[in-house]
DRENPA-3360 file (N, C-alpha, C; in nm, 2 decimals, always signed):
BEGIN
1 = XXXXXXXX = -0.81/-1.65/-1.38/-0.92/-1.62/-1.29/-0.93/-1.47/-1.28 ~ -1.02/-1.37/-1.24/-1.10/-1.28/-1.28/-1.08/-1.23/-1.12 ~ -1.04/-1.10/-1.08/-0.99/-1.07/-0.96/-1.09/-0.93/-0.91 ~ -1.22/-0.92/-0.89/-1.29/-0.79/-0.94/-1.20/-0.71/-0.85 ~ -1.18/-0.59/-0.86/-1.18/-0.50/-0.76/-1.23/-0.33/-0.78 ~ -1.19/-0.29/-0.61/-1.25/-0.14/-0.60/-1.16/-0.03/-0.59 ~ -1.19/+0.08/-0.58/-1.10/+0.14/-0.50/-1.19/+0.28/-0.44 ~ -1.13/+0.33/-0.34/-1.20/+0.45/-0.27/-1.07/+0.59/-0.25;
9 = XXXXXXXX = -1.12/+0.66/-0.32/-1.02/+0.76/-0.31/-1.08/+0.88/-0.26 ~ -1.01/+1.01/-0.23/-1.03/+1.09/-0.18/-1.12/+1.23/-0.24 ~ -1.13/+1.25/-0.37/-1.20/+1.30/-0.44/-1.19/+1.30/-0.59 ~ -1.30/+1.29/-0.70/-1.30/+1.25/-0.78/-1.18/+1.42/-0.92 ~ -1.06/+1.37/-0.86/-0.98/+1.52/-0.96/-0.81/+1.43/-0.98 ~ -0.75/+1.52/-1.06/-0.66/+1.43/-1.09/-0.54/+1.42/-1.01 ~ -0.51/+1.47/-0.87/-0.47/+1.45/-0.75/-0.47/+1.40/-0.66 ~ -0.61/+1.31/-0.66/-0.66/+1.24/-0.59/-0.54/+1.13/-0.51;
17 = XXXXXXXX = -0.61/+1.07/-0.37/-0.47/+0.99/-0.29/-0.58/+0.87/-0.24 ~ -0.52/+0.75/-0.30/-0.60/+0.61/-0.24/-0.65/+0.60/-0.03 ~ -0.73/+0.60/-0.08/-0.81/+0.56/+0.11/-0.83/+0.43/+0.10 ~ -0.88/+0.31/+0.02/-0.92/+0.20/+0.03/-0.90/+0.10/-0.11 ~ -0.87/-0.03/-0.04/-0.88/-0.10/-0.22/-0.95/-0.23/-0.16 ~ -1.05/-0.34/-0.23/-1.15/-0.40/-0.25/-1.09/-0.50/-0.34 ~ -1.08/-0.66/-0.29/-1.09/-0.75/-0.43/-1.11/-0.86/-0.39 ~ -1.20/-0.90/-0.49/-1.23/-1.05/-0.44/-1.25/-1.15/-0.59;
25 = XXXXXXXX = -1.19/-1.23/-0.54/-1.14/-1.35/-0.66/-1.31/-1.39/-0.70 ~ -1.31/-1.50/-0.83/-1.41/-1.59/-0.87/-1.42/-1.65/-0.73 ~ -1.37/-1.68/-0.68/-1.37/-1.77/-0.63/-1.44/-1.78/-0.44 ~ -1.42/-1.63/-0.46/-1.46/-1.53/-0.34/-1.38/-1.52/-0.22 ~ -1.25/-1.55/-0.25/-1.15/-1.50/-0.17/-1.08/-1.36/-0.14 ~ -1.12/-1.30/-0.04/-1.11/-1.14/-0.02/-0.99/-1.09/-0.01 ~ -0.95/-0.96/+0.00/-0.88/-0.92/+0.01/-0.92/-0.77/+0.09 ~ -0.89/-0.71/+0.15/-0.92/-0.56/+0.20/-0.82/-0.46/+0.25;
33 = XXXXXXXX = -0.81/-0.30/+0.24/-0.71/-0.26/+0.27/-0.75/-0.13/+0.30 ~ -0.68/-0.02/+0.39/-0.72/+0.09/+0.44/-0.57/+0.15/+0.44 ~ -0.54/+0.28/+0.37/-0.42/+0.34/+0.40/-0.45/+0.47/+0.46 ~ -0.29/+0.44/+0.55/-0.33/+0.54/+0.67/-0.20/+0.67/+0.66 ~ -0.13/+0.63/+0.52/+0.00/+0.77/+0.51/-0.05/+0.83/+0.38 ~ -0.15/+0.86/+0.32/-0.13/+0.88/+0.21/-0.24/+1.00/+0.19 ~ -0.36/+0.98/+0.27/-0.43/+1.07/+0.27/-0.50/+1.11/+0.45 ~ -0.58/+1.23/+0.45/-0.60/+1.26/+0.56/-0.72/+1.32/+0.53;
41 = XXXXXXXX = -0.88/+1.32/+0.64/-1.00/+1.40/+0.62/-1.02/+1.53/+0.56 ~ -0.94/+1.63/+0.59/-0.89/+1.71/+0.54/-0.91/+1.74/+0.40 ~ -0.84/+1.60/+0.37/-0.78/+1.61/+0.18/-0.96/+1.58/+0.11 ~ -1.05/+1.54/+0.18/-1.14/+1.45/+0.09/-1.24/+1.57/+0.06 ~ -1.33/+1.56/-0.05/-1.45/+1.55/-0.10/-1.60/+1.55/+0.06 ~ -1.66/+1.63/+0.02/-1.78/+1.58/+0.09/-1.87/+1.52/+0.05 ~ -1.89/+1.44/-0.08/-1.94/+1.34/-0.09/-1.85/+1.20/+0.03 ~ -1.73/+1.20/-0.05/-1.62/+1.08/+0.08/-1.64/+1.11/+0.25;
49 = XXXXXXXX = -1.63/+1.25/+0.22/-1.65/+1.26/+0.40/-1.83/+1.21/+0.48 ~ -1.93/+1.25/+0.39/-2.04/+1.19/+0.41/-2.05/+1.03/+0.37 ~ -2.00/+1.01/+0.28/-2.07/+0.89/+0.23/-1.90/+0.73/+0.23 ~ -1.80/+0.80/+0.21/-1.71/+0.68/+0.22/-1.64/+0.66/+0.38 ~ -1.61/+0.75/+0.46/-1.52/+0.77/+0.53/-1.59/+0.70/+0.65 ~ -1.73/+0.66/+0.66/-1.81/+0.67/+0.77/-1.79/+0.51/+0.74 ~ -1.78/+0.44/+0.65/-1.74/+0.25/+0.59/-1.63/+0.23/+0.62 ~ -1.52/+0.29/+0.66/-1.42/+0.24/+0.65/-1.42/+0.19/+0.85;
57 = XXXXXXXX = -1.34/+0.01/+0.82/-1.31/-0.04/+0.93/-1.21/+0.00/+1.02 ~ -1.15/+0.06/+0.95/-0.99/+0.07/+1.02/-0.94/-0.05/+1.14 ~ -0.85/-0.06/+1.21/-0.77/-0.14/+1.30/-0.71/-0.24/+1.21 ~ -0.74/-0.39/+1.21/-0.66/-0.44/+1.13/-0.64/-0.43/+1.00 ~ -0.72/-0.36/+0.92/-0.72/-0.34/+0.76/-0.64/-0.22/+0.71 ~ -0.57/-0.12/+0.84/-0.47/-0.02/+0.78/-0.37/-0.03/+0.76 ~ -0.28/+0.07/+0.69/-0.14/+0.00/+0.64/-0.09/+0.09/+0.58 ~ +0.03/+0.13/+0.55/+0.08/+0.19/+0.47/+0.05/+0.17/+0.28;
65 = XXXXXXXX = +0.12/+0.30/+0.26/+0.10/+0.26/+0.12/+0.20/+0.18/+0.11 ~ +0.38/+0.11/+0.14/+0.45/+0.07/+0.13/+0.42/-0.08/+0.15 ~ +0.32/-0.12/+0.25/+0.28/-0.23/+0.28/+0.18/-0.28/+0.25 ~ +0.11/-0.23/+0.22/-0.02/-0.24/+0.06/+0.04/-0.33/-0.02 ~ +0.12/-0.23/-0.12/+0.23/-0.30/-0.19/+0.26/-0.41/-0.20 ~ +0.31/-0.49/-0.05/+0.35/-0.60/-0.03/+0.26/-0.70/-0.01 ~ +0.18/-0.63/+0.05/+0.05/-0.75/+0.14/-0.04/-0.80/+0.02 ~ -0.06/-0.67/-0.06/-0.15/-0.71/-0.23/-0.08/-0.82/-0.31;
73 = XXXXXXXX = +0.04/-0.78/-0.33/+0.13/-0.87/-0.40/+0.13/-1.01/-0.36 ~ +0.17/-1.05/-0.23/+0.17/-1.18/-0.15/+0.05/-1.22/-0.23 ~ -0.05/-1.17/-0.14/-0.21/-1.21/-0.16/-0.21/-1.26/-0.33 ~ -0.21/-1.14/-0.40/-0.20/-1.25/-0.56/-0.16/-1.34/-0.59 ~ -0.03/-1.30/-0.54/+0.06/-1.45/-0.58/+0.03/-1.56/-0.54 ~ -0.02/-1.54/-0.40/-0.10/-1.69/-0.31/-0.19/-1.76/-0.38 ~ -0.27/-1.70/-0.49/-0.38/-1.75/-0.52/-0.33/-1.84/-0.65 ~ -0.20/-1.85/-0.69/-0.14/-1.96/-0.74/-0.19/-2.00/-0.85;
81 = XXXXXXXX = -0.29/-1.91/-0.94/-0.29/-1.95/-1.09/-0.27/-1.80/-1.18 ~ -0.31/-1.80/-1.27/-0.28/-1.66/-1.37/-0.44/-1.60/-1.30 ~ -0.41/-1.42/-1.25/-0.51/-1.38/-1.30/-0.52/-1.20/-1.36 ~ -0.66/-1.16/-1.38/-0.68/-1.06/-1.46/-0.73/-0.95/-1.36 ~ -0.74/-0.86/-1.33/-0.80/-0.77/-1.24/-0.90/-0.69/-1.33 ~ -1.05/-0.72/-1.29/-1.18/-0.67/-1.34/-1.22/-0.54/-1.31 ~ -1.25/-0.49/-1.36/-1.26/-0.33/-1.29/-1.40/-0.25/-1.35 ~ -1.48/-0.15/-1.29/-1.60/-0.08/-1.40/-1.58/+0.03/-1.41;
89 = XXXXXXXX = -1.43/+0.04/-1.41/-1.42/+0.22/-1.38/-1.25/+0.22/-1.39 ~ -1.22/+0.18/-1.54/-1.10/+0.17/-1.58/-1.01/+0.31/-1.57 ~ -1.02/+0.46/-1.57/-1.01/+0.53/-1.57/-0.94/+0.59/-1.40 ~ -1.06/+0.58/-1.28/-1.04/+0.58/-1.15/-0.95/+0.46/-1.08 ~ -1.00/+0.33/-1.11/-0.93/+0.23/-1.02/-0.80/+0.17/-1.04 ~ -0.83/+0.14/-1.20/-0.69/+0.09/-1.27/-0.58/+0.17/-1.24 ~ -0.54/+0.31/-1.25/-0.43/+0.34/-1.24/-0.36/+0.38/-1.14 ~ -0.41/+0.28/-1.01/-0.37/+0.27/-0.87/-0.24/+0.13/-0.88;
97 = XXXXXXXX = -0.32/+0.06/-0.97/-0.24/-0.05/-0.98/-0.12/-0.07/-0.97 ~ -0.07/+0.01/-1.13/+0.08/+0.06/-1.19/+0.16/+0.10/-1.07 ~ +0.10/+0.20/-0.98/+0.11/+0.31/-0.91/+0.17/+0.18/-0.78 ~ +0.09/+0.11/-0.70/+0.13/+0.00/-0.61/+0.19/-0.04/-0.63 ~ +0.25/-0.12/-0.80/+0.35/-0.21/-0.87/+0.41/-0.16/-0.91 ~ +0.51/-0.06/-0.84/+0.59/+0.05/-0.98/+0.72/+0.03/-1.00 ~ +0.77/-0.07/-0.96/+0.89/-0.10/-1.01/+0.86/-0.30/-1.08 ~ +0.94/-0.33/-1.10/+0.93/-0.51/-1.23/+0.96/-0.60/-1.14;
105 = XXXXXXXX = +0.97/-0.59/-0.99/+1.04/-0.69/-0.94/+0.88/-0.70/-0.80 ~ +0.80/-0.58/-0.83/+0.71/-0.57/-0.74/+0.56/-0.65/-0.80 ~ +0.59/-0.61/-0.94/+0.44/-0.70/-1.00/+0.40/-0.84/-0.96 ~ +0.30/-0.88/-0.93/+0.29/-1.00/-0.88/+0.29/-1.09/-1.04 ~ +0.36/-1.18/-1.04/+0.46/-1.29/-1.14/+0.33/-1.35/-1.21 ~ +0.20/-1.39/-1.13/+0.10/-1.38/-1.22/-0.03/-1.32/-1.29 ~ -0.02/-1.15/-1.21/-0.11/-1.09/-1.30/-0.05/-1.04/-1.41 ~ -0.18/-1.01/-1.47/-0.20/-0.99/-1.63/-0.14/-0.87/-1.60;
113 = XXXXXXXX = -0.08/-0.80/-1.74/-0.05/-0.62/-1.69/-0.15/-0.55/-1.78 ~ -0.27/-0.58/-1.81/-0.40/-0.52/-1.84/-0.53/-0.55/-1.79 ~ -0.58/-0.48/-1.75/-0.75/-0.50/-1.67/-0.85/-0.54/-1.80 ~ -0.94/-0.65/-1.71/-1.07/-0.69/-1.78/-1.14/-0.57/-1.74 ~ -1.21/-0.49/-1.87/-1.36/-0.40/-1.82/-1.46/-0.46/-1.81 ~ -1.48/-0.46/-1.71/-1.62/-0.53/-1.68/-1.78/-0.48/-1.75 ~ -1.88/-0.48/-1.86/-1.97/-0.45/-1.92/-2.04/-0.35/-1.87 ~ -2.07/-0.25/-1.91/-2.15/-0.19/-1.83/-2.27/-0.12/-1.91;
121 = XXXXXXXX = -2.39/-0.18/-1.91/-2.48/-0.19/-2.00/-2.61/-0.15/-1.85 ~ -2.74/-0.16/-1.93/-2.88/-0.16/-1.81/-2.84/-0.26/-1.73 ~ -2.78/-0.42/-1.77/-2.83/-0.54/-1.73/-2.73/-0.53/-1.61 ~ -2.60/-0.49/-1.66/-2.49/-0.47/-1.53/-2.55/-0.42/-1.45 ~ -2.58/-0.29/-1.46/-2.59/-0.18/-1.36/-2.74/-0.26/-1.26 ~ -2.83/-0.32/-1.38/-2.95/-0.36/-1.25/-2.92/-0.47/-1.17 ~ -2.82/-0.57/-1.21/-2.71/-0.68/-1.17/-2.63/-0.65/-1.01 ~ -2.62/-0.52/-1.03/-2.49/-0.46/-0.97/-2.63/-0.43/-0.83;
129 = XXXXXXXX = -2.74/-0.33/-0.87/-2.81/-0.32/-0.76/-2.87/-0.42/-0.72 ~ -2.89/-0.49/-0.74/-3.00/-0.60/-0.66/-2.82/-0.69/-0.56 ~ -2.73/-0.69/-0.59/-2.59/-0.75/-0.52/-2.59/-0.62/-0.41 ~ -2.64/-0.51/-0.40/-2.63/-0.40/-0.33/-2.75/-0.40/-0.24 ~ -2.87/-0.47/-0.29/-2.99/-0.49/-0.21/-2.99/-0.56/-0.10 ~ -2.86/-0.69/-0.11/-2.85/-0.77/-0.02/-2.77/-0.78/+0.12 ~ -2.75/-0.62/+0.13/-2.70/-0.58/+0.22/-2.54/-0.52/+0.20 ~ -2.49/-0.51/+0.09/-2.36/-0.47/+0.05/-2.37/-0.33/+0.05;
137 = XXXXXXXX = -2.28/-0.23/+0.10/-2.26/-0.11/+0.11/-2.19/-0.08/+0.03 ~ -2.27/+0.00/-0.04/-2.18/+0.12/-0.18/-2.11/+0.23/-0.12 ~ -2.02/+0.20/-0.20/-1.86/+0.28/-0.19/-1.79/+0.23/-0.04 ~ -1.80/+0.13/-0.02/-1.71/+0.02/+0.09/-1.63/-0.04/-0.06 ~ -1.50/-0.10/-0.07/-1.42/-0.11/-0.19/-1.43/-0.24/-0.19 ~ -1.43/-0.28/-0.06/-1.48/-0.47/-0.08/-1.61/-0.48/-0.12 ~ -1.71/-0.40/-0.08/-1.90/-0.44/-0.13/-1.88/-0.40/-0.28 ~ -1.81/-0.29/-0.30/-1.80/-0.25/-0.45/-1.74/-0.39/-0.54;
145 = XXXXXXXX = -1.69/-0.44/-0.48/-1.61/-0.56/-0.60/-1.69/-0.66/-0.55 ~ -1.74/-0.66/-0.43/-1.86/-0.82/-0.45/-1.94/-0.79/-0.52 ~ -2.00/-0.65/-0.54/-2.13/-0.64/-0.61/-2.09/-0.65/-0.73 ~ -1.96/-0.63/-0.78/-1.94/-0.62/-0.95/-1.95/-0.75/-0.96 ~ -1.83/-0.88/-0.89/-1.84/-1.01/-0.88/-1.97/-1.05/-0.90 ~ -2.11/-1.06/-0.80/-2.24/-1.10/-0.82/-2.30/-1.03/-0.93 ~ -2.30/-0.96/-0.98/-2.32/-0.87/-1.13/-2.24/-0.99/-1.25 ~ -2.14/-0.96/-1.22/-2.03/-1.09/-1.38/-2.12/-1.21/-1.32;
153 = XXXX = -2.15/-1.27/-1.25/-2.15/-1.43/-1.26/-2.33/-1.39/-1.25 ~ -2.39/-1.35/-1.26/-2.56/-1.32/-1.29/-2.57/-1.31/-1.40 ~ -2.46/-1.22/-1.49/-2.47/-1.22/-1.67/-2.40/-1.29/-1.74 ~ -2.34/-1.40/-1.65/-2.28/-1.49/-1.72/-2.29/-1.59/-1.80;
% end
């Protein structure tokens, strides 16, 4: 099974510190998450400070980055078959992953240890906006992974 996900970080450089992660199964089972030790307004971009930081829910969706870790892991594991984590932006989101799972005893037992790239052709990207028309907010890390989700199963 096919796990799309997002992520929202603090500014697009190679320092950057995770603010948010987004995933939602085939199946459309969610996941969501806000870390609250890792970065601070401060640290962000003003594109994030206009346009990401104003989406984020905070209260029950914050967490450490320690408990990320754990809460992501459970969550995969719960979902009790093999799966792959989908991504459109192998570069930015993927290498949060490694980063959450960094020791062998933390990997969840059934994901893959390589990301599906998700296509990214005219058909995605017009895919992707009309899943964005329907009220989903871009750069929210859960609307970002439904919209990739309703994008894959539109060009499927």
């Amino acid at each position: 099974m096919l796990l799309f996900f997002d992520t929202e970080f603090t500014d697009l450089c190679p320092d950057c510190r995770l603010i948010s992660i987004g995933l939602v199964s085939e199946d459309a089972r969610e996941f969501y998450a806000e870390l609250t030790d890792t970065w601070k307004p401060s640290d962000t971009s003003d594109f994030v400070q206009e346009t990401v930081i104003p989406l984020l829910q905070g209260e029950s969706c914050q967490c450490t980055w320690r408990e990320l870790s754990i809460q992501l892991k459970d969550w995969i594991e719960s979902l009790e078959t093999p799966v792959t984590l989908a991504t459109d932006s192998l570069a930015w989101d993927w290498p949060w992953i490694p980063r959450l799972f960094n020791t062998p005893d933390m990997w969840p037992r059934n994901l893959a240890t390589h990301p599906e790239i998700l296509r990214l052709d005219e058909e995605f990207y017009v895919a992707t906006e009309s899943a964005f028309a329907t009220g989903l907010r871009e750069h929210h890390a859960l609307d970002d992974a439904k919209a990739n989700r309703l994008a894959w199963m539109a060009l499927k």
